[in-house]
Every structure is written in C-alpha cells, then in structure tokens.
N, C-alpha and C positions, 0 to 999 in steps of 0.2 A: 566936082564929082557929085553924082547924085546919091542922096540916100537908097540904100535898099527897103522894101517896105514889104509887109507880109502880105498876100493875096486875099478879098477879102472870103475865098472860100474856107483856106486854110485857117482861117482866127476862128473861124464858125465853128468849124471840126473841133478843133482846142477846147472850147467853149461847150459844145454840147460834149464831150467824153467827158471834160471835167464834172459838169452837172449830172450824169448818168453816174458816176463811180459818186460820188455824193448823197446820192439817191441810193444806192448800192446799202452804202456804208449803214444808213440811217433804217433802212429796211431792216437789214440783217439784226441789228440790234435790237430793234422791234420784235422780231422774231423771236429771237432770243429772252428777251422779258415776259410777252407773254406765253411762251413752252416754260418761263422758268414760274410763271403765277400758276398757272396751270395746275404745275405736278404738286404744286405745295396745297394748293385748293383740294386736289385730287389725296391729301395726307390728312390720314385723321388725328384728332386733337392728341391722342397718346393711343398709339397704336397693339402698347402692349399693356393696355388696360389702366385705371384706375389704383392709385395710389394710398393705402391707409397708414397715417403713422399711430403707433399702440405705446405703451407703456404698464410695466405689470413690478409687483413688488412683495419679496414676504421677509416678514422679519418675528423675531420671536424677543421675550423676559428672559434673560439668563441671569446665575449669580456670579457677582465680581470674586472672582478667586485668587486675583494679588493685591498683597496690604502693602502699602509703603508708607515708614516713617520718616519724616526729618525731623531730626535734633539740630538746636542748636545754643553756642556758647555764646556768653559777648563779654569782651574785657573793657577794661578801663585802664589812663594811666598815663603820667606825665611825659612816656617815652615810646616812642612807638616801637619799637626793637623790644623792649620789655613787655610792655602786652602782646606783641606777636607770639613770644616765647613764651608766657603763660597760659596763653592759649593754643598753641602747637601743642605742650605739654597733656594736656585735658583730651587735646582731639587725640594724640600717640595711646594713651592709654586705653580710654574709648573705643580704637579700633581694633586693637588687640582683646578688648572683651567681648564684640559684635562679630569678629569674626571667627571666633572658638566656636561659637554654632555654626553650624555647616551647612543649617537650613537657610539661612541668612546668605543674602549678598547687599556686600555692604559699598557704599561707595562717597566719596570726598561731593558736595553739595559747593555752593557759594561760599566764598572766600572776602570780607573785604577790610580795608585799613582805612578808617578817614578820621579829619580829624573834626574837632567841637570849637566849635566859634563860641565865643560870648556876644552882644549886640555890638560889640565897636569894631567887630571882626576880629581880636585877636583868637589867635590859638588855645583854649581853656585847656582840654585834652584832649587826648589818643584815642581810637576805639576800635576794637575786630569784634568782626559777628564774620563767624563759620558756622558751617553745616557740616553736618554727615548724615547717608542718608543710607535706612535700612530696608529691604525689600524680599520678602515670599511669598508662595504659595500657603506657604505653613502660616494660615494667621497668625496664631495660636505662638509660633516663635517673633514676629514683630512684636506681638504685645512682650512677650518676654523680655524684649531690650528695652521696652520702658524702663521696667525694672532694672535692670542691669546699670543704666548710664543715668537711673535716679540719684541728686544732690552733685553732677558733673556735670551733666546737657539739660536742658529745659527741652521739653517736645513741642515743635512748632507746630505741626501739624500731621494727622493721619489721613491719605486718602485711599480708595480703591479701585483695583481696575478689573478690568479680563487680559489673560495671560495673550500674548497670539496665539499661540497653539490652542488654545480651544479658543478665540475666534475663528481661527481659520478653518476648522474643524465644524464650526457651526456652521459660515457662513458657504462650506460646503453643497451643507444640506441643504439651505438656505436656495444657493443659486440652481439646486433643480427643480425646487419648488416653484421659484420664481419664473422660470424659462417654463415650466406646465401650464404656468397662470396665462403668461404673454401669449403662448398659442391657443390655447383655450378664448381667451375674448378676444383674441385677434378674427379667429373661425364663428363666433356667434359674431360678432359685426359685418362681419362679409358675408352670413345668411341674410343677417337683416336690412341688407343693403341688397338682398336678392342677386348674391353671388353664391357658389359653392364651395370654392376653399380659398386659400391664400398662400402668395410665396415668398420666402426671404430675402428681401431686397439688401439691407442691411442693420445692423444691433451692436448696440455699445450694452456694457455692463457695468454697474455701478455699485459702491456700498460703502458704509457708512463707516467714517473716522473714528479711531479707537479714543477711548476720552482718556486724557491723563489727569492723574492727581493734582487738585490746583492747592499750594500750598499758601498758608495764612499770610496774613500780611505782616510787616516787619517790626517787631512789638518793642518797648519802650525796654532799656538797655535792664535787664535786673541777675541777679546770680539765680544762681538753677536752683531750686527747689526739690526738696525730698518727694518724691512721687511713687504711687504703688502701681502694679503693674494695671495696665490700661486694660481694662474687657471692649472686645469688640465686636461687631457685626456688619460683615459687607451685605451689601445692598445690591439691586438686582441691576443692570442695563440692557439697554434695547439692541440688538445684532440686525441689521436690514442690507437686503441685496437690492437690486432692479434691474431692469434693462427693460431699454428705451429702443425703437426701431421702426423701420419701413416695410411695409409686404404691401407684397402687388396682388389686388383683388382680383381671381380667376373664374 
C-alpha cells in the first residue's frame, strides 16, 4: 500500500494561517502595552496634589496633686512562720490606723519571705520586708500617717503625681490647643509652598505617660524608727498632647 501524503498546496496553507495567527497574537499584545504606556505617561505624578506631613504639640507646668507613701517593716528570725507572724501583726494594726482617715487610701505594697545565707551557704536566718502603701489628694493627710505608723513602719519612700482626673481634664484643653497649632502651620506652609489651603488626609493623636512614683531602693534590714510627721511639697510636671498627620496641599 502506498502512504497517503499531504498535497504540497495544502502544507503551504497550514503553514501561512499558522504564521498569520502568530503574527496576530504578537501584534495585539503590542498594542496592548503601548495603549497601556500610554495612559500611564498620559497620568500625572499625584493627580490630587501634593502631600505635606505636619506635626504640632502643646503642653503646659502643672502641680502634682497626689502623694504617695510607702512604709515599710522588715523582721528577723530563726523561723520563718514567726517572723511572718510578727510582721503580719505590725502590718494588722497599721492598717486599722491608715485607714481611720478616710482621706487616705491605703493599700498592701510588696510582700517577701527569704532567707540569709552565711558564705558556706547555710541558712543564718529568716527575713520579711512588707509594704503598705498610703495614697491622697489630701497631702496634708499622707504626711499625717508618717506620724501615725512612727516607731512601727520606717517610710521608704514619698513620691508625687497628677491625679487622672485632672490630667485628663488638662490634657483636654491641651488637645484643642494642639489641633489650632497643627492647622495653623499646616496653612502657613501650604502658603509658602505657594498653595492656598490644605486638607485632612489623615492624624493620629498622641500624649504623654503619666509618671509614677519611683520608690527607694531596698534598704539594709533595721527596726523602724520614731519619726515626726514628714512636711511636704509636690512639685510641678509637664502635661503634652500632639498629633501628627497628612494634608494634601490645595
């Protein structure tokens, strides 16, 4: 039998549709690249203007209007179950006299039990150091329980702060000061930049962590000491907002 064989007009045909839809293909996508260079050439760099980021901030001196004390005990003592209980006793009574003022709020501080090595590592003895810890508005009452828990507690430490309520109260006023400022030199930089105004792209708002009282460091084991009542003076701190943001130069 003889093979069948293609005619050679018919391979030609095959041959030139194949190269024609190939040619097809490769055009169109040509096409397609440069209409798509095109529109992007044809887009300007930021269409809806110029972007300025700003930042503005106001803060004020205020005075610290809560005192906080901590007292505290430290026992000694071949047993540790017996210095707990000598010193539980000292703090029970303590807080039955801190908390008869009603200015006062009083509250339980660091707790701890460890024991006293000598250099060969044995156990020498026992030791608790607690706190209690007194806190107002009322200076004027925290110095008072110096007094009160004088030749019982030794005072570790006095610090001062701002209440929230009158930070937040400040920082009120604070954040509309701040947010007049932001727009204010946001609008003189967009003049000087030889624009007319500006618009809120977007703004965070920010302000500053309240300080707490940092208490002394942890003092060599000794019995409390007769003390007269402490005079005091809080001292001022800084209150600060800001905000930070985008506006699009118009």
């Amino acid at each position: 039998m003889r093979a069948m064989t293609t005619p050679p007009n018919m391979l030609m045909q095959a041959r030139l549709s194949l190269s024609v839809k190939r040619a097809l293909r490769f055009t169109s996508a040509a096409l397609v690249a440069i209409a798509a260079g095109l529109a992007h050439a044809q887009e300007p760099a930021n269409p809806e203007g110029p972007v300025l980021r700003m930042q503005a901030q106001a803060s004020t001196e205020v005075a610290k209007d809560t005192a906080t004390a901590v007292f505290i005990i430290e026992r000694e003592g071949s047993q540790p179950g017996a210095v707990q209980a000598e010193a539980n006793a000292v703090l029970a009574s303590a807080l039955v006299d801190l908390k008869a003022d009603k200015a006062l709020t009083v509250s339980s501080g660091h707790y701890a039990t460890y024991p006293w090595h000598t250099r060969d590592g044995a156990i020498e003895s026992w030791r608790v150091r607690a706190e209690l810890l007194a806190q107002s508005s009322d200076i004027d009452a925290v110095s008072r329980a110096t007094g009160t828990l004088s030749g019982r507690m030794h005072l570790g430490s006095i610090g001062f702060s701002l209440s929230p309520s009158a930070r937040q109260k400040i920082e009120k006023t604070l954040m509309r000061e701040a947010a007049e400022r932001f727009y204010e030199n946001a609008r003189e930089a967009a003049r000087a930049l030889g624009f007319r105004d500006v618009e809120l792209i977007e703004a965070s708002y920010n302000k500053s962590q309240s300080a707490r009282p940092v208490p002394m460091a942890r003092t060599a084991l000794s019995a409390a000491a007769e003390m007269p009542t402490v005079p005091m003076q809080p001292g001022q701190t800084t209150v600060t907002v800001s905000f930070s943001g985008s506006l699009r130069l118009k």
